[in-house]
C-alpha positions as CSV (number, residue, x, y, z in Angstrom):
1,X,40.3,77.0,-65.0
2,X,39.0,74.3,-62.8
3,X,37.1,70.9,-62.8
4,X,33.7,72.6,-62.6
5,X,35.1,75.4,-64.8
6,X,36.0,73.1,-67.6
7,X,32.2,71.7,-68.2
8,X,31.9,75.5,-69.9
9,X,29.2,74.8,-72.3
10,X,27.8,72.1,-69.4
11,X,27.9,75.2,-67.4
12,X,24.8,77.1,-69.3
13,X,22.8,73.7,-68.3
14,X,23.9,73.5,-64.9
15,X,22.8,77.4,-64.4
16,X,19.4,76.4,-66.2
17,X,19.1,73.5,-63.7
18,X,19.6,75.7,-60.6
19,X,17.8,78.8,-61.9
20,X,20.2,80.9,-62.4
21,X,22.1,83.1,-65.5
22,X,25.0,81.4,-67.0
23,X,27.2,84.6,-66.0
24,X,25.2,84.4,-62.4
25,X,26.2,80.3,-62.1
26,X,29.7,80.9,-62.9
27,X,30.4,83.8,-60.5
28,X,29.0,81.1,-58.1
29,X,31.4,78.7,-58.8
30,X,34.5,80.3,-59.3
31,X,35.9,80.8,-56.0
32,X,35.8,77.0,-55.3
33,X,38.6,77.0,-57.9
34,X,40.9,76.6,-55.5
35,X,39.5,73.2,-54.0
36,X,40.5,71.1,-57.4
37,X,43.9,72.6,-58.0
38,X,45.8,69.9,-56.3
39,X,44.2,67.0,-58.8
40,X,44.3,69.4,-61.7
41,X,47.8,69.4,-61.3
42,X,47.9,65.4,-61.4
43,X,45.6,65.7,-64.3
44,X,48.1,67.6,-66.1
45,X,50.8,65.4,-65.7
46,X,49.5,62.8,-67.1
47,X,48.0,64.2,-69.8
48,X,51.5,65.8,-70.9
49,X,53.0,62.3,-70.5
50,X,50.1,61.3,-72.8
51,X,50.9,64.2,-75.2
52,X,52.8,64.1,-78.7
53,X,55.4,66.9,-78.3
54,X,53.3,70.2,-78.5
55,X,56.5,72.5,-80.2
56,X,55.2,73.9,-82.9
57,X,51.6,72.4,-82.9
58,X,48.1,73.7,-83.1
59,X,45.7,72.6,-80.8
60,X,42.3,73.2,-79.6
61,X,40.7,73.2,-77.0
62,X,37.2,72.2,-76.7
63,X,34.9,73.4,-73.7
64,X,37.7,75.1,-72.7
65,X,36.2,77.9,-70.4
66,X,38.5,80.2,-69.3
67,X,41.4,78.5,-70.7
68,X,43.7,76.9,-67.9
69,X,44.3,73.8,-70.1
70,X,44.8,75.6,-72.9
71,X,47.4,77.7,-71.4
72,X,49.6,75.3,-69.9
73,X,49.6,73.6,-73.5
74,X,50.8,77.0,-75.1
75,X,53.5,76.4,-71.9
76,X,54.5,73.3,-73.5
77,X,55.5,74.9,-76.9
78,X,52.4,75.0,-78.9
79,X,52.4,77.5,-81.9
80,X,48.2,78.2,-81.2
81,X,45.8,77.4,-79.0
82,X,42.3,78.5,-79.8
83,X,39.9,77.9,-76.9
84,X,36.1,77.2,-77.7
85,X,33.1,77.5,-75.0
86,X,29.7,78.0,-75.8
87,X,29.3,80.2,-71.8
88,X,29.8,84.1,-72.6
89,X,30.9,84.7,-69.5
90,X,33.6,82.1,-69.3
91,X,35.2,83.0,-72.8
92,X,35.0,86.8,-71.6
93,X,36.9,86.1,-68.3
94,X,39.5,83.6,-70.6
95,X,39.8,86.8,-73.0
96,X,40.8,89.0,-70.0
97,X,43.1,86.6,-68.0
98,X,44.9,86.0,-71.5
99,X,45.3,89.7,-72.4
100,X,46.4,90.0,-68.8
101,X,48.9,87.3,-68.9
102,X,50.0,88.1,-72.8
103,X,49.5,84.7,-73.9
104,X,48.9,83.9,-77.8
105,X,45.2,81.6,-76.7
106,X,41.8,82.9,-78.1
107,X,38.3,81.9,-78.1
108,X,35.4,81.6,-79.9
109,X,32.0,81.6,-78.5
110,X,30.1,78.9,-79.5
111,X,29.6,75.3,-78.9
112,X,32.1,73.0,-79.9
113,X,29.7,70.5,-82.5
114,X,29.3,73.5,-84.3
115,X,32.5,74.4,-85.2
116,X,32.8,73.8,-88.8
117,X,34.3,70.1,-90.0
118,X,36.8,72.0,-92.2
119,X,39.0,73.1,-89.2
120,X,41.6,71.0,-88.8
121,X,44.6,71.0,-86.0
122,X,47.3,68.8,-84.8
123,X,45.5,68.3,-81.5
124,X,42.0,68.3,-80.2
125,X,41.5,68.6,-76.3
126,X,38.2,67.9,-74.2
127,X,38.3,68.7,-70.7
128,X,35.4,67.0,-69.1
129,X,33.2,67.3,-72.7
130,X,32.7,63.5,-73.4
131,X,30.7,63.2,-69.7
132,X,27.8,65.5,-71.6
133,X,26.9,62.9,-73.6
134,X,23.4,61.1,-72.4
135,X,23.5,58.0,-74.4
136,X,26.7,56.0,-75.9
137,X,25.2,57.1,-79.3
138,X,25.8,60.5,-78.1
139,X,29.0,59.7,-77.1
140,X,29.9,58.4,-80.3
141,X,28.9,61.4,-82.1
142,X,31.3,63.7,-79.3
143,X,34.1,61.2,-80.6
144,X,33.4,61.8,-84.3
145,X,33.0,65.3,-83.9
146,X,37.1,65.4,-82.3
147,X,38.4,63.1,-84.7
148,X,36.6,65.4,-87.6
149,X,38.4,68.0,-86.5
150,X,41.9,66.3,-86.4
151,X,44.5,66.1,-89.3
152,X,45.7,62.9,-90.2
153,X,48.4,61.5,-87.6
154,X,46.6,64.5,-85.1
155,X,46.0,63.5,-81.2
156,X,43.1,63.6,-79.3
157,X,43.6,64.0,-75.4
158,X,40.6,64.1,-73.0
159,X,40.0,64.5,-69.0
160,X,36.6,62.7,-68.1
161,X,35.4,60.5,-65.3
162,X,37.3,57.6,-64.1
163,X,35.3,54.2,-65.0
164,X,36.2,52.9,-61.7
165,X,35.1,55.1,-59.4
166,X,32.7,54.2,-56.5
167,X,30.7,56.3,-54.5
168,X,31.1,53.6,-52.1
169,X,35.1,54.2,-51.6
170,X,34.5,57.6,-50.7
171,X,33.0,60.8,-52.4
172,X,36.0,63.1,-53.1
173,X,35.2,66.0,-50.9
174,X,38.3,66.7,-49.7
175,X,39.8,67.0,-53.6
176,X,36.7,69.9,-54.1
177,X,34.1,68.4,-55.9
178,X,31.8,66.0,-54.0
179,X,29.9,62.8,-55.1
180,X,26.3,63.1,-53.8
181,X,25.3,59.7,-55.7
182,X,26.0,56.9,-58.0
183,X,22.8,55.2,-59.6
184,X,22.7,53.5,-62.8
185,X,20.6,54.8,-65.8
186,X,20.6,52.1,-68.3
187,X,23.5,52.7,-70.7
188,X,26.3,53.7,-67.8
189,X,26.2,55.0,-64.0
190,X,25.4,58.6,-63.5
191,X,27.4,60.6,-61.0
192,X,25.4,63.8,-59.3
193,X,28.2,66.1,-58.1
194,X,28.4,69.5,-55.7
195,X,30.7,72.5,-55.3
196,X,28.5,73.6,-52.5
197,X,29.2,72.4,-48.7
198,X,25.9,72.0,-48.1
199,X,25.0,70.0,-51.8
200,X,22.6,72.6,-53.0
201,X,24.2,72.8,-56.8
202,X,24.5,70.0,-58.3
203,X,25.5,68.7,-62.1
204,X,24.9,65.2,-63.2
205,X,27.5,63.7,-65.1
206,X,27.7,60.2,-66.8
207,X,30.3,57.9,-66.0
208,X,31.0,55.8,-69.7
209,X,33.3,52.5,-69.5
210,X,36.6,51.7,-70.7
211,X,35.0,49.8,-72.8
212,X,32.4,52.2,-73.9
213,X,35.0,54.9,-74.3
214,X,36.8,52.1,-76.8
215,X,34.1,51.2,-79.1
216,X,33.2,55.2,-79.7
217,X,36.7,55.5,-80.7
218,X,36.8,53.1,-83.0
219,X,34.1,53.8,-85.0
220,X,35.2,58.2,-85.2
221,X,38.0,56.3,-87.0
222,X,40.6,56.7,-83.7
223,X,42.8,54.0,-82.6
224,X,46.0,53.9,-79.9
225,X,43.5,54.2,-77.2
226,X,45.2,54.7,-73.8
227,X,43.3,55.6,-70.1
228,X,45.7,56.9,-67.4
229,X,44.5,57.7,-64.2
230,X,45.6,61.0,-62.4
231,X,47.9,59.1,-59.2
232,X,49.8,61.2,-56.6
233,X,53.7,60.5,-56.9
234,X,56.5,60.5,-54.5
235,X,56.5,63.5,-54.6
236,X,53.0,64.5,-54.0
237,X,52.9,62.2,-50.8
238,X,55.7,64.2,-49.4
239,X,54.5,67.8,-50.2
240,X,50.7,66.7,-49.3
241,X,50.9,63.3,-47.0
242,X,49.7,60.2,-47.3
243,X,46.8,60.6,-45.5
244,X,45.6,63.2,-47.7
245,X,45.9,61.4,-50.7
246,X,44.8,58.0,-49.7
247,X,41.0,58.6,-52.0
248,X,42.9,59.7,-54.9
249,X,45.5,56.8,-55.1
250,X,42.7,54.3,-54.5
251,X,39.8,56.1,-56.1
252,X,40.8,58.6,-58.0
253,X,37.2,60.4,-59.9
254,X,38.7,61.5,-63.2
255,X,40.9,59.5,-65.2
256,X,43.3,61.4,-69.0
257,X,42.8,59.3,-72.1
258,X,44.6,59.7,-75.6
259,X,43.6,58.4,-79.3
260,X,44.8,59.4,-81.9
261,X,43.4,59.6,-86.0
């Protein structure tokens, strides 16, 4: 599951907004998977730094489209993982690749602020689900919705846009996903973005603050608010260079947060 994979639910929009079928849009997209993977990888180590210890925990995965999050959590020791995507064809292709991999994830169809407020789970993930919102009222109501669906002392662990990010530092094509513009729409910037080379699909995203992000938290009843950005390591300089990583250390576009209820 990548970047543009994980909007799932954001996916169904993004097809309307192109004219094309949900199943149609997401055939489209897949095989620039591979574009994102180094990031997602960055992505993930942070947000398993962020992470309570998973042994033994249920979690879920909201917008999860064909799982890839979900997976590596289940990696990590969790006891369930149910995935939930309101794009058929995404939850189809996560039911095949986990029957085909033997994993213990499953899905539910739907979208995620319909799930019922009387689930409850030890952890609530969001990859790139808390960008959908439209207006910081909505994005309360996204942070409500998580923290309903949290026990007492549960986590909630998110991958969204980075606050800091400017178009004018450079537009992340080289990572997979490009920024065609920046503009601001009132409540917070909104960021069009591309899988295409030449720019013809596009999904608009909005970018919320740190301090945005902060007051929604608070009032879903959340506190222990922490923002990491996804930064290349020693490591990752060595195996990919410095040259190719010089955007994400100084610009990265997505940033891992944690709260907890």
């Amino acid at each position: 599951m990548l970047w543009f994979v994980s909007l799932s639910s954001w996916t169904m929009k993004a097809a309307a907004s192109v004219n094309r079928s949900p199943a149609a849009f997401a055939d489209h997209l897949q095989p620039r998977a591979v574009g994102y993977q180094p990031v997602r990888r960055l992505e993930l180590r942070e947000l398993l730094a962020l992470a309570d210890p998973l042994e033994g925990r249920e979690v879920l995965s909201l917008a999860c489209a064909t799982g890839w999050y979900g997976r590596q959590l289940l990696a990590q020791g969790a006891r369930r993982v149910v995935g939930v995507d309101a794009c058929v064809p995404m939850v189809e292709e996560g039911r095949r690749l986990s029957a085909q991999c033997g994993d213990r994830m499953s899905f539910q169809c739907m979208e995620p602020m319909d799930l019922p407020s009387t689930a409850r789970f030890d952890t609530v993930f969001a990859g790139w689900w808390l960008c959908r919102a439209r207006s910081e009222r909505e994005l309360g109501t996204l942070y409500r919705k998580a923290a309903q669906l949290l026990r007492t002392g549960g986590q909630f662990l998110a991958v969204c846009n980075n606050p800091d990010y400017a178009l004018a530092l450079g537009d992340n094509s080289r990572y997979g996903v490009r920024v065609l513009s920046q503009r601001d729409v009132g409540e917070c910037p909104e960021l069009v973005v591309t899988f295409d080379l030449d720019g013809t699909e596009r999904v608009c995203d909005r970018q919320w603050s740190a301090a945005q992000h902060a007051r929604a938290a608070e009032a879903a009843g959340l506190g222990d608010l922490q923002l990491r950005l996804p930064l290349p390591q020693a490591e990752d300089l060595k195996r990919g260079g410095l040259e190719f990583w010089q955007a994400q250390l100084h610009n990265p576009l997505s940033m891992v947060l944690s709260a907890r209820r």
